[in-house]
C-alpha positions in Angstrom: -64.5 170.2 -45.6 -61.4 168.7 -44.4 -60.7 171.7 -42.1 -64.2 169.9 -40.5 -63.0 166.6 -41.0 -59.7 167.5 -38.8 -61.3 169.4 -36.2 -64.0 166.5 -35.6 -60.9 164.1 -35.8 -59.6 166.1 -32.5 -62.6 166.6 -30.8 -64.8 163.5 -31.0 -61.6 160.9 -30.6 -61.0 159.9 -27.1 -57.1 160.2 -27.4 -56.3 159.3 -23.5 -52.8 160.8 -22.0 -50.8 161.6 -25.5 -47.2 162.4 -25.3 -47.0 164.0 -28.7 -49.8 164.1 -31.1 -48.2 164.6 -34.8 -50.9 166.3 -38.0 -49.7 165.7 -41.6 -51.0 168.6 -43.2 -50.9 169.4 -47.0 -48.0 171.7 -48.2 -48.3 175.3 -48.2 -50.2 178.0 -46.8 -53.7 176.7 -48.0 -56.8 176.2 -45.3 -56.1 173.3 -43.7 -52.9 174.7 -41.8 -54.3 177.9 -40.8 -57.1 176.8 -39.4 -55.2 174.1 -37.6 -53.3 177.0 -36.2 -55.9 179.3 -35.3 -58.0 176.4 -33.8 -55.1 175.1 -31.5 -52.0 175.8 -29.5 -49.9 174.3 -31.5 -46.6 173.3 -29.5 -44.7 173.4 -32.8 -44.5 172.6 -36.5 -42.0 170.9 -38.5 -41.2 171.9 -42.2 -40.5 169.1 -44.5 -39.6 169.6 -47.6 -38.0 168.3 -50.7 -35.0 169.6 -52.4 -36.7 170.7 -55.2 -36.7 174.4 -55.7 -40.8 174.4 -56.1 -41.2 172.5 -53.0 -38.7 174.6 -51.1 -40.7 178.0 -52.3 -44.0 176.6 -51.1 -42.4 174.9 -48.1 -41.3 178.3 -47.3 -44.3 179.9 -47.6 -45.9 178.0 -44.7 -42.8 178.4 -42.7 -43.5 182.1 -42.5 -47.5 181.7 -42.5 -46.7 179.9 -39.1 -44.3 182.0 -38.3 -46.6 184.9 -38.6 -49.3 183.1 -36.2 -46.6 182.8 -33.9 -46.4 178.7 -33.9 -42.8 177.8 -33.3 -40.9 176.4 -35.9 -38.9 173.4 -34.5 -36.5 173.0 -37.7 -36.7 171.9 -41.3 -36.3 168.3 -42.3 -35.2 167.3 -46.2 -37.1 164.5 -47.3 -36.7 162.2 -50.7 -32.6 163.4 -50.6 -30.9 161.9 -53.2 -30.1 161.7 -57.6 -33.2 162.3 -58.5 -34.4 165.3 -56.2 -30.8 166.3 -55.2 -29.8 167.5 -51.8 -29.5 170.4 -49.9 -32.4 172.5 -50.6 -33.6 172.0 -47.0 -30.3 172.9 -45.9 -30.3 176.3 -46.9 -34.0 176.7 -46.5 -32.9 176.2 -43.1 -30.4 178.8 -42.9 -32.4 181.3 -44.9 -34.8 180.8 -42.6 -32.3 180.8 -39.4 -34.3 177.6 -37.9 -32.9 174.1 -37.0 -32.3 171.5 -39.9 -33.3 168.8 -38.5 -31.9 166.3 -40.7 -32.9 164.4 -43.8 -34.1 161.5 -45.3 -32.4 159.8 -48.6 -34.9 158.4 -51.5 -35.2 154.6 -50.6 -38.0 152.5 -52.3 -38.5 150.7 -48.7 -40.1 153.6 -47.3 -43.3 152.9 -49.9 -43.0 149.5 -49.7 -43.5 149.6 -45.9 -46.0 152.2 -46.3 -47.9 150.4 -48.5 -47.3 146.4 -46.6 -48.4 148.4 -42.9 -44.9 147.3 -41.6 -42.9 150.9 -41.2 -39.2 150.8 -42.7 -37.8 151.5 -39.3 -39.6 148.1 -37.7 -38.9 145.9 -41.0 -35.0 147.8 -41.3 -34.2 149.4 -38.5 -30.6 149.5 -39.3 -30.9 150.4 -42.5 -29.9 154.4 -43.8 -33.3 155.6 -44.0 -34.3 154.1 -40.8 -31.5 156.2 -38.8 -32.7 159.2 -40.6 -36.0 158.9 -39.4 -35.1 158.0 -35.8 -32.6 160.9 -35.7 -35.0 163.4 -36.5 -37.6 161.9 -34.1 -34.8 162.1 -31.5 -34.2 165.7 -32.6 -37.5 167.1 -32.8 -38.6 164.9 -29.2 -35.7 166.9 -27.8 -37.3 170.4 -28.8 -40.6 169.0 -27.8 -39.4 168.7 -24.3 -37.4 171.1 -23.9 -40.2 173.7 -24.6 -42.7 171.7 -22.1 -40.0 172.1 -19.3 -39.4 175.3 -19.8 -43.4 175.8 -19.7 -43.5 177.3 -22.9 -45.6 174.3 -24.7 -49.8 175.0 -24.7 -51.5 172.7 -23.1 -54.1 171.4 -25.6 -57.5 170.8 -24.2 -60.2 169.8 -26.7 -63.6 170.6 -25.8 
C-alpha cells in the first residue's frame, strides 16, 4: 500500500524543474526501499542512523540492500548524537562500510519543537549547533550530488 502511495506521489505530482528531490523512507531493507529502487534511478541514498547498536545493524542492512541494486551510497550521517544514544556508531558504520560520514546531528529538543510548530530549527536557529549540523551535511551531500551529475553519472529521472 504505501509502495502505491509513493509511486502515485511521483507520478501524478506535477513537480516542475527539481534540483534534488529527497524520499524519507522507513529503516531497513523492508518494501518500501526496494521498490523505490527498482522503480527509479535513484541518483543516491543517504544512510542515517542512530548510534544505537540496533539501529546501526538495520541501518546497515539497507546500506548493503542498496548497495546490492547498485544505488550509490553518498555517506552515512549520525543522527540523535549525544548522552542518551551516544556517539559514534555512524562513524564506524561508516568505515566498516568504507563510505563517506557525512556528519552528524546532536540530540536537541528544538529539532521537535520546530518539527512540530512548522518553523524548521535551521530558519527559527540557524546559528545554533544543530542547525550547522544540518547545513553541513546538506552542503556535503549537495556536493556529491553534483559532482556525480557533472560527471554524467546521475540518472535522469523521468516519470511517466
Amino acid at each position: 500500500m504505501l509502495v502505491s502511495a509513493i509511486r502515485q506521489f511521483i507520478s501524478d505530482v506535477e513537480w516542475g524543474e527539481l534540483d534534488y528531490l529527497l524520499v524519507d523512507l522507513p529503516p531497513g531493507t523492508g518494501d518500501v526501499p526496494l521498490s523505490l529502487a527498482q522503480a527509479l534511478p535513484l541518483s543516491g541514498v543517504v544512510i542515517v542512523t542512530i548510534p544505537q547498536s540496533v539501529s546501526l545493524e538495520d541501518a546497515s542492512r539497507g546500506l548493503e540492500m542498496f548497495r546490492t541494486l547498485d544505488v550509490p551510497i553518498l555517506g552515512v550521517i549520525e543522527n540523535m548524537r549525544g548522552e542518551i544514544f551516544g556517539a559514534g556508531g555512524g562513524e564506524d558504520m561508516a568505515r566498516i562500510a568504507d563510505v563517506e560520514f557525512l556528519g552528524a546531528v546532536p540530540m536537541d529538543s528544538h529539532v521537535r519543537v520546530g518539527g512540530d510548530s512548522g518553523k524548521p530549527v535551521i530558519n527559527s536557529e540557524p546559528d545554533s549547533e544543530v542547525s550547522q549540523a544540518f547545513l553541513a551535511i546538506a552542503q556535503r551531500v549537495a556536493a556529491k550530488l553534483s559532482i556525480a551529475a557533472h560527471q554524467n553519472s546521475a540518472p535522469e529521472i523521468k516519470v511517466i
